[in-house]
N, C-alpha and C positions, 0 to 999 in steps of 0.2 A: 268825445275825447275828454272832456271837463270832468264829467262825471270818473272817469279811469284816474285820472291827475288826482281829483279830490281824496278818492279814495285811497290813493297810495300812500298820499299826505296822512292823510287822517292815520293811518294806519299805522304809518311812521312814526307820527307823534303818540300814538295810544302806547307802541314798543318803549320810548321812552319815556311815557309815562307811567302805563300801569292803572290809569283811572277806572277801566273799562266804560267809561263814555264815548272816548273818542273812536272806541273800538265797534260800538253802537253807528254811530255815527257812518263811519266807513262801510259798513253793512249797506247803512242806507245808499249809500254814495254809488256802491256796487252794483245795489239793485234798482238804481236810476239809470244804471251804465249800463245795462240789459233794456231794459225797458226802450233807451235810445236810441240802440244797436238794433232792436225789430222798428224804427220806427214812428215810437208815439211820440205827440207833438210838447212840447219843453213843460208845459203845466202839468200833462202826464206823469215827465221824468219827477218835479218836484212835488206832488200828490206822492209819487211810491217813494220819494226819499224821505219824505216825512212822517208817509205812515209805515215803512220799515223801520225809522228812527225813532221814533216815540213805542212803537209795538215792543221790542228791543227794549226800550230804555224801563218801560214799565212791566218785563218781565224778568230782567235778568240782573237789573240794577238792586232790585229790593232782597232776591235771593242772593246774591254778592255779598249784600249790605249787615244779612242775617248771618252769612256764613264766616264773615269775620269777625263779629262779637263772640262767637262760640269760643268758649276756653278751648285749648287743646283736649282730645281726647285722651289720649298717650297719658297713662298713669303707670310711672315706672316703680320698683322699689317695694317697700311694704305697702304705698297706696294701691298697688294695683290687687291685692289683696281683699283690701275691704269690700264686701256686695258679695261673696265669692261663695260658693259653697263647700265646706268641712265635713268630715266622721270622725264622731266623739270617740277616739281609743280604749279611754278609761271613762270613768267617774267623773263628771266634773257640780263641782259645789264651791258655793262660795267661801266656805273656811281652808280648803284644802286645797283649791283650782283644780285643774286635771291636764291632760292632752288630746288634740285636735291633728288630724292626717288633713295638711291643706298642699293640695298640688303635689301630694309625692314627699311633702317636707313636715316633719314633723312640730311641734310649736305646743308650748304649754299655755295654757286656757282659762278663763275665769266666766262666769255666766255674765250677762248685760245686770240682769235684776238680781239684786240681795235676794238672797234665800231660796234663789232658784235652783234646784237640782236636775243634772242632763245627764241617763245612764248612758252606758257604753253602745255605743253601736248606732246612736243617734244620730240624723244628718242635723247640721247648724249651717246657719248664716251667718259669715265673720262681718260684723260691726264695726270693728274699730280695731285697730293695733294699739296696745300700751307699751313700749318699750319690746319688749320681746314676747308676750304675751297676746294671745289672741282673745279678743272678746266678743263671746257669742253667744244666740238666741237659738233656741229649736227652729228650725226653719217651720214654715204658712207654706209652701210652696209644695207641690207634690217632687218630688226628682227626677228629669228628664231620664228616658229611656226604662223608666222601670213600669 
């Protein structure tokens, strides 16, 4: 029954906390409280809450720990743009830019590198957004599906 008690606690406090340690913990608490219920004698119960708790603690604490340094994924706006693949419409050159079909939306274009020329029909990689302009590279990449 200690073991059910602790657990609940623990569980209670991890809800208001949020640490997920204490939520570790209660796992363990859990799986002492099975262990007690067929049984084995109290060194048993605290062998499996220990090693359910540290097992726990050093596999899902460090994947937590990685997962909330990550920036958001979510790129709304013209960044979600950039990396993207285009078709060069027109011409595009450096003295003159050109247009680029990105997602259905049309955008006029400037190459990444001075003096690069990209004839029509070309796929690109958009680089970068400059104000309303898109800038971009012949794609390195073959084009999915073709």
């Amino acid at each position: 029954m200690f073991w059910l008690i602790l657990a609940a606690l623990l569980a209670i406090a991890e809800v208001m906390t949020l640490t997920f340690v204490l939520g570790m913990l209660a796992t363990g608490a859990a799986g002492a409280a099975v262990i007690g219920a067929i049984g084995a004698p109290v060194v048993a119960q605290l062998i499996v809450f220990a090693g359910v708790s540290v097992v726990l603690l050093a596999l899902v604490l460090p994947a937590a720990r990685r997962h909330r340094r990550q920036p958001p994924a979510i790129r709304s706006g013209m960044a979600r743009l950039i990396g993207t693949r285009a078709m060069t419409l027109s011409e595009i050159d450096t003295a003159t830019g050109g247009r680029v079909r990105i997602g259905g939306e049309t955008w006029t274009a400037r190459p990444y590198q001075d003096g690069l020329h990209i004839a029509a029909g070309e796929w690109v990689d958009v680089l970068a957004i400059d104000g309303v302009t898109a800038v971009v590279h012949p794609t390195t990449l073959p084009v999915a599906g073709s």
